[in-house]
C-alpha positions in Angstrom: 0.0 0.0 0.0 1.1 3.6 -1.0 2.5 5.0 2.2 1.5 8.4 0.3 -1.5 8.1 -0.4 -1.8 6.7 3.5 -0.5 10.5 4.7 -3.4 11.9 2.8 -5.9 9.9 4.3 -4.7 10.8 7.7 -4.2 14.5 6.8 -8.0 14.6 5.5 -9.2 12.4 8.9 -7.5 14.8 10.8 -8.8 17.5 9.3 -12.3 17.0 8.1 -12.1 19.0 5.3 -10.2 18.4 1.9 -9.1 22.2 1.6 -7.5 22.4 4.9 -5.8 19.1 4.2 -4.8 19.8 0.9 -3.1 23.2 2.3 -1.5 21.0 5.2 0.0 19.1 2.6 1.0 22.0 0.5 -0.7 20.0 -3.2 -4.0 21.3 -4.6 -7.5 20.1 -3.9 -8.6 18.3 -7.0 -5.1 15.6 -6.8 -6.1 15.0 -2.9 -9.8 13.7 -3.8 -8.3 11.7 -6.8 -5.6 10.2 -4.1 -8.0 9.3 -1.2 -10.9 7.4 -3.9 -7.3 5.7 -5.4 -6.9 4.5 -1.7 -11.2 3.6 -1.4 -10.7 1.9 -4.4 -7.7 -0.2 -3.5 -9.6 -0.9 -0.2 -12.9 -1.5 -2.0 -14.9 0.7 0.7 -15.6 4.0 1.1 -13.0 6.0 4.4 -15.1 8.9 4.5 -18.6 10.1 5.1 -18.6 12.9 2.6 -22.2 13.8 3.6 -21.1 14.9 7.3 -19.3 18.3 7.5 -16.5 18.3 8.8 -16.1 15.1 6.9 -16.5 11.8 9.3 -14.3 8.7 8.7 -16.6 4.7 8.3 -15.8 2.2 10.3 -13.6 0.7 7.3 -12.1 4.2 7.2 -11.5 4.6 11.2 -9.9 1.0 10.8 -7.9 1.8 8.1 -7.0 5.5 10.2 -5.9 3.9 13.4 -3.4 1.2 11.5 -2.3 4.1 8.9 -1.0 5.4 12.2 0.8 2.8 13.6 2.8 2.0 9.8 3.4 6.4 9.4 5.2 6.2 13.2 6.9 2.9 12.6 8.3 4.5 9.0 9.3 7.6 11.2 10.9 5.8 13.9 12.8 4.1 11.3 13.9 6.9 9.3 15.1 8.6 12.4 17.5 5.6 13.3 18.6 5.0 10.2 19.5 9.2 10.1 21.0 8.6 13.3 23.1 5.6 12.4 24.6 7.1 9.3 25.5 10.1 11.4 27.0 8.7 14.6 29.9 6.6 14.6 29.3 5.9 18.5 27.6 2.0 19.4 24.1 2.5 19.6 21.8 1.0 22.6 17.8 1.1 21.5 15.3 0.8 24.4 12.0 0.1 23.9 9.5 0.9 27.0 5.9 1.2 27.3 4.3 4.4 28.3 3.2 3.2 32.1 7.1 2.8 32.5 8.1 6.0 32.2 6.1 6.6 35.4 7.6 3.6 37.1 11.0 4.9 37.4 12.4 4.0 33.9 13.7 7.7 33.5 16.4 7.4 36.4 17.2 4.1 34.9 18.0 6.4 31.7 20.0 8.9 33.6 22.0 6.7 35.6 22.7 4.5 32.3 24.0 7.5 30.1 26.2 8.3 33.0 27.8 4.7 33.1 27.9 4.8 29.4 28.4 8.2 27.7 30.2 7.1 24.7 27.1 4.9 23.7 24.3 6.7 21.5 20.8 5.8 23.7 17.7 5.5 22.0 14.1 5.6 23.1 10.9 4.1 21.3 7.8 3.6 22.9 6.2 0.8 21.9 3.6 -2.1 23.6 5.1 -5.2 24.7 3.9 -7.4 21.5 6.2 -4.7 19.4 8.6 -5.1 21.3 9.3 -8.8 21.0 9.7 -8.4 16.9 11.5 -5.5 17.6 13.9 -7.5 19.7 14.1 -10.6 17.0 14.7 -7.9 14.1 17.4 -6.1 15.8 15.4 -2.6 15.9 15.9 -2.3 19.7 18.3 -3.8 22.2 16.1 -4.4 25.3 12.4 -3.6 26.1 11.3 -2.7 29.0 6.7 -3.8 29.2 4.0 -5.8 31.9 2.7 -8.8 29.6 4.4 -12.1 30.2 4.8 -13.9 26.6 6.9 -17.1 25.7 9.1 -17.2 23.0 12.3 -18.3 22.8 14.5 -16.1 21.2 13.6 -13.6 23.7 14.8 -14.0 27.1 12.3 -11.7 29.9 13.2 -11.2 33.6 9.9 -10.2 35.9 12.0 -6.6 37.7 9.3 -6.0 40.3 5.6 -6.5 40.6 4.1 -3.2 41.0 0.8 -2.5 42.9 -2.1 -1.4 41.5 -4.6 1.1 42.1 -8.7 2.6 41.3 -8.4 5.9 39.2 -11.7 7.8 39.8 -12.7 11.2 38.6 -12.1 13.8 41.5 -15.9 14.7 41.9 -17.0 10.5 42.6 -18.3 9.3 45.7 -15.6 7.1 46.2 -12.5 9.3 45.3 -12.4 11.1 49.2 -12.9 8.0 50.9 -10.6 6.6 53.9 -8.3 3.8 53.4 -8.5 1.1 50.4 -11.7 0.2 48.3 -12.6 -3.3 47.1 -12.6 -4.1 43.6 -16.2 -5.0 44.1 -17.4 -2.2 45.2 -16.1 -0.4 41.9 -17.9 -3.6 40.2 -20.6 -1.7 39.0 -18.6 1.0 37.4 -18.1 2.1 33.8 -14.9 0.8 33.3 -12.1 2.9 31.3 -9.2 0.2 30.0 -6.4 0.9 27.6 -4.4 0.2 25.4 -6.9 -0.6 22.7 -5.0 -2.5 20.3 -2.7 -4.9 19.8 -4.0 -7.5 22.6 -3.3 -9.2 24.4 -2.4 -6.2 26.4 -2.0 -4.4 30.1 -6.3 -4.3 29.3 -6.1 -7.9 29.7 -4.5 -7.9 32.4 -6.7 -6.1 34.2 -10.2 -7.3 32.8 -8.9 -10.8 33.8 -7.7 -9.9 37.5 -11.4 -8.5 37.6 -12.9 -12.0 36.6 -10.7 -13.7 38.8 -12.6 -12.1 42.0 -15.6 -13.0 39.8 -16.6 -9.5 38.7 -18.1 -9.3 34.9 -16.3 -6.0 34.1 -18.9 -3.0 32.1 -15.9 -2.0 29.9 -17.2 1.8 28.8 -14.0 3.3 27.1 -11.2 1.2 25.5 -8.7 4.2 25.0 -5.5 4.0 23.0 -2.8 4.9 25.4 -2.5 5.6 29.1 -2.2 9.3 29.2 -6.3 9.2 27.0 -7.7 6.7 29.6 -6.7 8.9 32.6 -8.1 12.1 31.0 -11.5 10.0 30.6 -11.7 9.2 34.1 -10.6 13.1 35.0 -13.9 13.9 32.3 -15.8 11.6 34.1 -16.4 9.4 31.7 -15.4 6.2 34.4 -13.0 5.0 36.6 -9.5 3.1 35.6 -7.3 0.4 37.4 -3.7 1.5 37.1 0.0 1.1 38.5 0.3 2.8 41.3 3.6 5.2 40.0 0.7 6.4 37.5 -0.4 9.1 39.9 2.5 11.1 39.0 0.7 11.6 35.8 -2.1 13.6 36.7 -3.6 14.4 40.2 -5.5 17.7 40.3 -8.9 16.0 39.0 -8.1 12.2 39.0 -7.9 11.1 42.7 -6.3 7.7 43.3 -7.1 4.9 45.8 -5.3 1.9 46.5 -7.4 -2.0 46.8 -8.3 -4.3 49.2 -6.8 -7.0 46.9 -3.5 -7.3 46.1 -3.4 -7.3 42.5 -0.3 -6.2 40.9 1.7 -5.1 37.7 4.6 -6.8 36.5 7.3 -4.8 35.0 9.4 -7.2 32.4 12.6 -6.4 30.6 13.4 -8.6 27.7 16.1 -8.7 26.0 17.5 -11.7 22.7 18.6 -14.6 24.0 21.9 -14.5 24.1 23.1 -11.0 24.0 25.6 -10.6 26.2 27.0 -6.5 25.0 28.8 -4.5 26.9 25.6 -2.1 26.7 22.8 -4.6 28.3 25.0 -6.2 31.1 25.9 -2.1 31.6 22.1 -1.4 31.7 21.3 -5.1 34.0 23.9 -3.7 36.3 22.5 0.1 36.8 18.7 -1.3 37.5 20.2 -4.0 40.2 22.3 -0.9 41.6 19.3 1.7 42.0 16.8 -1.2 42.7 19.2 -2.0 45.6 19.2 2.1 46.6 15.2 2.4 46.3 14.9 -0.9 48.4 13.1 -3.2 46.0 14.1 -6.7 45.4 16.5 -7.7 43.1 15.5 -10.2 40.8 17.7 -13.7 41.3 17.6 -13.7 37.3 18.7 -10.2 37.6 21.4 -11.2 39.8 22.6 -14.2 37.6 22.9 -11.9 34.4 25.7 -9.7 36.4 
């Protein structure tokens, strides 16, 4: 499929309107129509409803929007190594991470790591755990940092810490003031805000299973795309949210956060390829067992036996 022909689709989604694409894009109006029904054709359904204004994308066409996406960023990602690979003549070190991560202490994992090694060229790529393991297998990152356990064995994973979870409810609900922890059952009732969306298996899952294991039929409301959407839905009040617990960081001046009665927890996984023994990982293994050591969390035996 035409990758161009893809960045017109999204620039007229985006837009709702063919003018203000086609001035986006800096071509003229006629081409952009004759582009976007080359790209219904080749898909053999209409993407837009021409007879909303602004224009509204089908289901065929919000499908076709949300994986348009997901190739433009992976062609981007890619262009931007490969730029950075041609110009650098350091060793390169590419960490993938999901975005929970970030609040979980991966960014003083960063720090200290570019201290121990400041003649490597780091990388960062967010991506979901599935990503990550064909990342891993075709060499685009070096070690990925997620929370679903998967089997495969050209992809070695070692469990860090289990993080606790918590109940994410809009600031205004009856249950965000309360004392002490609340039972997952008595947010059973709930609308129910999970994320991501897509690909599953995912950290939704995850948390829609833990649910059925107390025998709770979760009412699943909102199924956002990333974190950072599914905790502005629960600040709009659109429903409440089971999270990490480092998560609050993100946002706590309408969202208030409770911990649970059960204890239900997180993994957080780094995988890395099977056999990889680089300088850089056993540099990066050795910075998370030091600062896991400082923050007093366990250190992984696996962890330990990778040193």
């Amino acid at each position: 499929m035409d990758l161009r022909l893809l960045r017109y689709f999204v620039a007229v989604a985006d837009e709702g309107n063919f003018n203000r694409a086609a001035e986006r894009l800096h071509i003229a109006q006629p081409p952009l129509s004759r582009a976007i029904q080359q790209l219904e054709a080749q898909i053999g359904a209409p993407l837009l409803d021409r007879t909303q204004r602004p224009l509204k994308l089908t289901p065929v066409g919000q499908l076709v929007h949300d994986q348009a996406l997901q190739m433009l960023a992976r062609m981007e990602d890619m262009e931007s190594m490969v730029k950075a690979a041609v110009g650098s003549e350091r060793r390169r070190f590419v960490v993938g991470f999901v975005s929970s991560t970030i609040y979980a202490r991966l960014p003083e994992l960063i720090r200290e790591f570019r201290k121990e090694a400041q003649d490597v060229e780091l990388v960062l790529v967010e991506s979901t755990t599935l990503d990550q393991i064909a990342a891993l297998k075709e060499g685009r990152i070096d070690v990925g940092f997620g929370r679903i356990r998967f089997d495969d064995p050209s992809v070695r994973r070692t469990v860090l810490r289990h993080e606790k979870l918590v109940a994410a409810f809009p600031f205004t609900h009856r249950l965000a003031q309360g004392d002490g922890p609340v039972s997952l059952h008595e947010i059973a009732d709930e609308p129910l805000i999970i994320y991501p969306r897509s690909p599953r298996p995912s950290y939704a899952d995850q948390v829609l299973s833990l649910l059925r294991d107390h025998s709770i039929e979760p009412r699943v409301i909102h199924e956002a795309r990333e974190l950072q959407i599914a905790i502005g839905l629960v600040a709009a009040e659109e429903g409440v949210a089971i999270v990490p617990e480092s998560v609050h960081r993100a946002r706590s001046h309408d969202v208030a956060y409770r911990e649970l009665v059960e204890p239900v927890t997180s993994p957080i996984i780094m995988s890395h390829r099977a056999g990889d023994h680089s300088v850089e990982l056993q540099q990066m293994i050795a910075v998370i067992a030091r600062k896991y050591r400082e923050w007093g969390y366990d250190v992984s035996p696996a962890l330990e036996a990778a040193l």
